[in-house]
C-alpha positions in Angstrom: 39.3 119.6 163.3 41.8 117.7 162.0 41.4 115.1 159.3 42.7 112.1 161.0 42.1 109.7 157.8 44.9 111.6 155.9 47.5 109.2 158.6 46.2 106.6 156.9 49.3 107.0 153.7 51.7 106.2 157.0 49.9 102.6 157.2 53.1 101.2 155.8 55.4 102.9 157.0 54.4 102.2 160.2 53.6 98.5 161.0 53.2 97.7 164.9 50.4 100.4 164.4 48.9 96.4 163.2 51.1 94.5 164.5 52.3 95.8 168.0 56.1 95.5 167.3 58.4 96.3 165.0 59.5 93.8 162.4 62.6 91.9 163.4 64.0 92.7 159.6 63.7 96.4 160.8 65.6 96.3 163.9 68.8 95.6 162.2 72.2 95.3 163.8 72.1 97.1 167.6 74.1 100.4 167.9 74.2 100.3 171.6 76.5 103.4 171.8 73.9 105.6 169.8 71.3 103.9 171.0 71.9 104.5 174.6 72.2 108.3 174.0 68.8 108.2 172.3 67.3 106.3 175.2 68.6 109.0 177.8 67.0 111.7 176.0 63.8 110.1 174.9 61.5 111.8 177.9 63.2 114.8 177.7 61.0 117.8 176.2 64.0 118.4 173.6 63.9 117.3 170.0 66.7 114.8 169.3 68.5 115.7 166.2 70.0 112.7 164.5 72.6 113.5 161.4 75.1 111.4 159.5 76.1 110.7 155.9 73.4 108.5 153.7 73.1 104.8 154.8 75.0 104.9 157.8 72.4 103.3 159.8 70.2 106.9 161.2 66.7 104.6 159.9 67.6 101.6 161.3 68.2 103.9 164.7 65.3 104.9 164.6 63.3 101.1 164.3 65.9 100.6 167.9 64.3 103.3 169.5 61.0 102.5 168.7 61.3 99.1 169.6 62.5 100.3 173.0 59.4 102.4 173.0 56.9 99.6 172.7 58.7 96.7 174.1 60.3 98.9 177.5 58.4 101.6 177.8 55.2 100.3 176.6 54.1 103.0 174.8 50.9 102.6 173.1 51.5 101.6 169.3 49.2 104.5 168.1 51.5 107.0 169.4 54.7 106.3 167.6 54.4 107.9 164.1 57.5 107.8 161.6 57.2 109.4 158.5 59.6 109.8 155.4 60.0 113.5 154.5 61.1 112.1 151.1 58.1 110.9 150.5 55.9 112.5 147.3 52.4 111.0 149.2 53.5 112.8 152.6 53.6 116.4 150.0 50.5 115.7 148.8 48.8 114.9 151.9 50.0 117.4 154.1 51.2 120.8 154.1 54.1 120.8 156.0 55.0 119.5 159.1 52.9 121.5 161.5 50.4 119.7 159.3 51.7 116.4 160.4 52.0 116.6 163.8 49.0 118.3 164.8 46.8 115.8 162.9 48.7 113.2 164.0 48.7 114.5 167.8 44.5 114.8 167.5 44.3 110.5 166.7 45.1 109.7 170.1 45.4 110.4 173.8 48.5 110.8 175.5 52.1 111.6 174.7 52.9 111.2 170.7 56.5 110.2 169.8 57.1 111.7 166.2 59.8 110.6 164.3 60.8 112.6 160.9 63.4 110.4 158.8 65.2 113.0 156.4 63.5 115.9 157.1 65.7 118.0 155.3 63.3 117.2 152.5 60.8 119.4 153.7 61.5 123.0 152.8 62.8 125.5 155.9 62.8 123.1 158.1 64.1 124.5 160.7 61.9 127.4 161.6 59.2 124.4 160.2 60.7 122.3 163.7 60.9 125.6 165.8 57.0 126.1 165.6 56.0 122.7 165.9 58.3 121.8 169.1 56.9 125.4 170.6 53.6 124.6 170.6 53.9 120.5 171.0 56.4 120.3 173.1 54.7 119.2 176.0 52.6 116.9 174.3 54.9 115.4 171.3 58.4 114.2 171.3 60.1 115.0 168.4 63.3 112.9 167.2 64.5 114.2 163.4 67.0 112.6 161.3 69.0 114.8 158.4 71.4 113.2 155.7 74.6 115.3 156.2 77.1 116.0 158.9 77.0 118.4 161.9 79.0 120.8 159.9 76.1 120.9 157.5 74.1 121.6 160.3 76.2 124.5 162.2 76.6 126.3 158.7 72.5 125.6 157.7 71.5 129.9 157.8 68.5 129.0 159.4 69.5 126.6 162.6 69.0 129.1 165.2 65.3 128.6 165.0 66.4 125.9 166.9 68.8 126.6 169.3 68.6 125.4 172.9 65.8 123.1 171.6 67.8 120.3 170.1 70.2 117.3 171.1 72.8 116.9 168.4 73.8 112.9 168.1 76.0 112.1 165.3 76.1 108.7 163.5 78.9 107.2 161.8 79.6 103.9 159.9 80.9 100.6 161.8 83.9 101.5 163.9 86.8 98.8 164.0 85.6 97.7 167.3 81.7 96.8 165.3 83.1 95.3 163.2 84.6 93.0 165.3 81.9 92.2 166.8 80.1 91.6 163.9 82.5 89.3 163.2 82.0 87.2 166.8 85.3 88.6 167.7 85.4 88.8 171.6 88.2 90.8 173.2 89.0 89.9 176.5 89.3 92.1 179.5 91.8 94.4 179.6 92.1 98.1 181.4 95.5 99.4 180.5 97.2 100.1 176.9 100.1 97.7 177.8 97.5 94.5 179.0 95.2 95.0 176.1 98.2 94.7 173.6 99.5 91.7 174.9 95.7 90.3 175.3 94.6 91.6 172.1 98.0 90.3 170.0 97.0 86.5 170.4 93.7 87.3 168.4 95.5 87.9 165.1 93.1 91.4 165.0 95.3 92.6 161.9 94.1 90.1 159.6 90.5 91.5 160.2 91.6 94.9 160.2 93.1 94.3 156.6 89.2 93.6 155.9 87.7 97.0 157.3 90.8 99.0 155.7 89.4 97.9 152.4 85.4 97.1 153.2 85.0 99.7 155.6 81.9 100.0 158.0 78.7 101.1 156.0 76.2 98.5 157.9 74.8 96.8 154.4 78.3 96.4 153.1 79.4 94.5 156.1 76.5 92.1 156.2 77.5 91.5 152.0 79.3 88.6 151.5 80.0 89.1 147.4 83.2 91.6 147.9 82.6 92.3 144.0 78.5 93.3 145.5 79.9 94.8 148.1 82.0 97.6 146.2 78.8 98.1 143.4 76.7 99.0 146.8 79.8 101.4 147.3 79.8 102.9 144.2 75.7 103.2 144.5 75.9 105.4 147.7 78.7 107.6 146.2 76.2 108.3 143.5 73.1 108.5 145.6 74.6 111.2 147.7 75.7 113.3 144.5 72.1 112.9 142.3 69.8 112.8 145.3 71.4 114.6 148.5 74.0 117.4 146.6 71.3 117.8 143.5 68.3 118.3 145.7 70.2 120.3 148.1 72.0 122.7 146.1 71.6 124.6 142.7 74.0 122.2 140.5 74.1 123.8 137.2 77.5 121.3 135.9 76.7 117.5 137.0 79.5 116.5 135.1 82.1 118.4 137.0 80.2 117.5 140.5 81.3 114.1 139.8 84.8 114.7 138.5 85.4 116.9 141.6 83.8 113.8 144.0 85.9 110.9 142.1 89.0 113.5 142.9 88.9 114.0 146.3 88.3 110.1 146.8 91.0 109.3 144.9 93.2 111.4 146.7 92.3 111.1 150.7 95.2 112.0 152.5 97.0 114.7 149.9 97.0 118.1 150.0 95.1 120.5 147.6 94.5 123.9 146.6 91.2 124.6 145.3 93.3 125.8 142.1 95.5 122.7 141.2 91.8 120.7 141.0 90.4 123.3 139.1 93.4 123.5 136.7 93.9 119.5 136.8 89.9 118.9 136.1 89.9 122.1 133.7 87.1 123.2 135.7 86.3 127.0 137.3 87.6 127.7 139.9 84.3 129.2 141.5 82.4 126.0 140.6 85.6 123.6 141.7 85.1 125.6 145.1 81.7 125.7 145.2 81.3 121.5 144.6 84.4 120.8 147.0 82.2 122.9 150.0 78.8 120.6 149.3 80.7 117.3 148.8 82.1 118.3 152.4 78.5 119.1 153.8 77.4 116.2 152.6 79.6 114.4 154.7 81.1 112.3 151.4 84.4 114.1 152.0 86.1 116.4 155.1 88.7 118.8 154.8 91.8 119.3 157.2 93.3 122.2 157.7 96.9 122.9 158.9 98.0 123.3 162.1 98.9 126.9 163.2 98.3 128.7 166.7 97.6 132.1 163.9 94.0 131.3 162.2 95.5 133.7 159.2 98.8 131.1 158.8 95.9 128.6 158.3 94.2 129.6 155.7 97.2 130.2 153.6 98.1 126.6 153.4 96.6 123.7 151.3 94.0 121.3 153.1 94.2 117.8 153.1 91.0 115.5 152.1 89.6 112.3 153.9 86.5 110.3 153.5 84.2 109.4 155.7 84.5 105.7 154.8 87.7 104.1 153.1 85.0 101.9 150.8 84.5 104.9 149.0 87.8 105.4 147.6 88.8 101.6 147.2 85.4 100.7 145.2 86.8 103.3 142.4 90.8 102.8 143.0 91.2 99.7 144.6 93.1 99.0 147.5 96.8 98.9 146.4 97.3 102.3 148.5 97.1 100.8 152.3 98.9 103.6 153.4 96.2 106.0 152.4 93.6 103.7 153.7 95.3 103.4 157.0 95.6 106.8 157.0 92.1 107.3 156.1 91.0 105.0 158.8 93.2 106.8 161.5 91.2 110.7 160.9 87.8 109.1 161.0 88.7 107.0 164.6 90.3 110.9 165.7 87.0 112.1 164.1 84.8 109.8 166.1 86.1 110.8 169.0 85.7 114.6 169.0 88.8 116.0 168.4 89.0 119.0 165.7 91.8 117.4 163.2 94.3 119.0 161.9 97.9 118.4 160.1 101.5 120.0 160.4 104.0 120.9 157.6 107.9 122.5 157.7 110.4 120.3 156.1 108.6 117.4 157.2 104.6 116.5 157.7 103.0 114.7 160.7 99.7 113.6 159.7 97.4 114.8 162.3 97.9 117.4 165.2 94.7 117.4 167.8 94.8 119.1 171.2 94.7 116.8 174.1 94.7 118.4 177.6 95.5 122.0 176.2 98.8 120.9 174.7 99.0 119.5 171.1 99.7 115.5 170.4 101.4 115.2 166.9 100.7 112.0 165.1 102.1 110.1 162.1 100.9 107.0 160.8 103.2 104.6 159.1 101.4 101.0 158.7 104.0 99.4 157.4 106.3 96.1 158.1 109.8 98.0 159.7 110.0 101.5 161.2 113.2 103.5 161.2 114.6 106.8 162.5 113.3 108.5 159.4 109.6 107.5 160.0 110.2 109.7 163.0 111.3 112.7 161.6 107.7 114.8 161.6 107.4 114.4 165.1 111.2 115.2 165.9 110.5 118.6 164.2 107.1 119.2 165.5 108.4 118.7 168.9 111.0 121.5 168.3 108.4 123.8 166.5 106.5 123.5 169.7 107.7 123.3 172.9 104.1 122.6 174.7 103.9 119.2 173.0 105.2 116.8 175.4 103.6 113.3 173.5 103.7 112.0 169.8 102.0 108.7 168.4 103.2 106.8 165.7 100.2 104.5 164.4 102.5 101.3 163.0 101.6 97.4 161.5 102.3 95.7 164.6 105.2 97.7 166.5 104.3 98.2 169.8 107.2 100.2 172.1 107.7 103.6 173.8 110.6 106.0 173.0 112.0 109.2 174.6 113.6 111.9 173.2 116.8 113.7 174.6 114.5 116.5 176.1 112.3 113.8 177.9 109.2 114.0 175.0 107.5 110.7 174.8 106.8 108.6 171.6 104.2 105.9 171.8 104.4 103.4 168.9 101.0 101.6 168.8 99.9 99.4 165.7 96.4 100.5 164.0 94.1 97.8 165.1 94.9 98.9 168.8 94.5 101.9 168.3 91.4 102.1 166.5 89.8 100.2 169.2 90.6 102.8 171.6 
């Protein structure tokens, strides 16, 4: 029989179970997007696997959906347990998550709806969540949130406990088009490229995009209104996800170096590296330099892009190039001066957003990002800056001769809005970044 009194340590945690809502302080900003792909899983007998760097808004998800839960579904308050795996209490109290679920499952009548905020912090895990959703899955929904990004999750050793028994939704900070709305920005209708940029223009959306180049989208940082307060909160997360995610996560024998390595590679999003320049820059080993490079990148602090080459041997010759997940991080330690980068920056985490596997091209010339778009690869170059000129189109000339499949290139601009065509009938579509990001 299960000791039902141990549920009381979730008392506070859990506040409509007195109530019979959730706090409106809870409920935070609406992520309708995420929100409605939680909502269309909800019944289903799947567990809904939330990931997503530290304090990108995966707890405050969570409050939506179980809002949604009382107030639209009208699910009993007694059935909707969240519980923080970080939690010493929750160690104590319990042994491990079968522990949990069945107690909690024998309080009440009826279909449970567990939530399990970080549950990364609970050892194994994954075979942890295989056993529970086999023998619960009838009876208990299970929705799981993990600090770290789905390439920490593909590479975890031990996810195939769970395969075919999870839906994977990633969440990211603000996009460009949140933050406008944040900001009581309405756009007004438009359907094609063309009618949105002459719509769009009249709004003056590049003095608020100079904002989210520098601010970025982490939810709490938007809703600051101290810009000094705003990059401390910045430089808080950075170190958060390096002393409690990386530390926790991983044997670090050299904190020191961990944070050289991360202060690096945010200083220098949109360059390309070799594992051996940091380690000979940083006069650190190269095995460690590796090592910490490949957990800042699970962590989801920084992602790597590799080059662009049909032979996956051509690939891992070349250097990488290293982006952020969030410009904030790089301007609350180096400031802003470098638009470019931060445009740059701003231009692989939209392409990230939506999908696309991100790479970059080098010969005599670089185009930024390469990503495949209807089996054929779109080159694209991003130059956010006042004037463009022939030689700002250079990258794409030569990728479009390197390969003949390519029929489109995008050139990301300030405000230049036109389409070109080269002799051999390729297309160049110049678009400025704050219509592009909100496409």
């Amino acid at each position: 029989m299960a000791d039902i009194s141990k549920l009381k340590i979730f008392e506070e945690l859990n506040p409509w179970w007195a109530t019979g809502d959730v706090p409106s302080a809870l409920v935070g900003i609406k992520r309708k997007e995420y929100l409605e792909q939680l909502k269309a899983h909800v019944e289903e007998e799947e567990l809904e696997l939330i990931s997503g760097i530290r304090r990108s808004g995966k707890t405050t998800l969570i409050y939506q959906l179980i809002e949604h839960l009382i107030k639209e579904k009208k699910i009993p308050t007694r059935n909707i347990l969240l519980v923080n795996c970080d939690e010493i209490a929750v160690k104590n109290s319990f042994q491990d998550i079968m522990d949990v679920v069945s107690t909690f499952n024998g309080s009440a009548e009826g279909r449970k709806y567990v939530f399990l905020d970080e549950v990364q912090y609970f050892e194994n895990w994954e075979q942890q969540l295989k056993n529970v959703f086999d023998r619960f899955r009838k009876n208990v929904k299970l929705i799981v949130s993990v600090s770290g990004s789905s390439a920490t999750l593909w590479k975890s050793k031990d996810l195939y406990y769970l395969a075919g028994r999870f839906t994977p939704i990633q969440v990211y900070p603000f996009s460009f088009n949140e933050f406008l709305q944040i900001k009581n920005v309405i756009l007004p209708e438009a359907k094609t490229l063309d009618e949105k940029y002459k719509k769009y223009a009249q709004l003056d959306l590049d003095k608020y995009l100079q904002q989210y180049l520098v601010y970025g989208g982490f939810p709490r940082i938007l809703l600051e209104e101290n810009p000094e307060e705003k990059l401390k909160i910045a430089k808080l997360y950075f170190e958060t996800i390096l002393y409690k995610d990386i530390l926790k996560l991983w044997e670090i024998k050299d904190v020191t170096a961990l944070e050289k390595i991360g202060r690096f590679a945010l200083q220098n999003i949109g360059q390309r590296f070799s594992y051996r320049k940091i380690s000979d820059a940083l006069q650190i080993n190269l095995r460690t330099t590796q090592n910490y490079i490949d957990y800042l990148s699970n962590s989801f602090l920084i992602y790597l892009v590799e080059y662009y080459a049909k032979s996956s041997s051509m690939q891992i010759k070349k250097e990488k190039k290293i982006f952020t997940i969030d410009n904030i991080l790089h301007t609350s330690y180096f400031g802003y001066e470098n638009i470019g980068a931060l445009a740059e920056n701003s231009v692989f985490v939209h392409l990230l957003k939506k999908g696309n596997r991100v790479n970059y091209w080098k010969n005599k010339t670089e185009v930024d990002f390469v990503v495949e778009e209807k089996g054929s690869p779109l080159p694209i170059e991003v130059k956010y800056q006042q004037t463009i000129n022939s030689a700002d189109i250079k990258g794409l000339h030569s990728f479009f001769k390197h390969f003949e499949d390519s029929t489109e290139g995008l050139l990301i601009t300030k405000n230049d809005f036109s389409t070109q065509k080269t002799k051999d009938g390729r297309v160049i579509k110049l678009v400025p970044l704050w219509l592009y990001l909100l496409e």
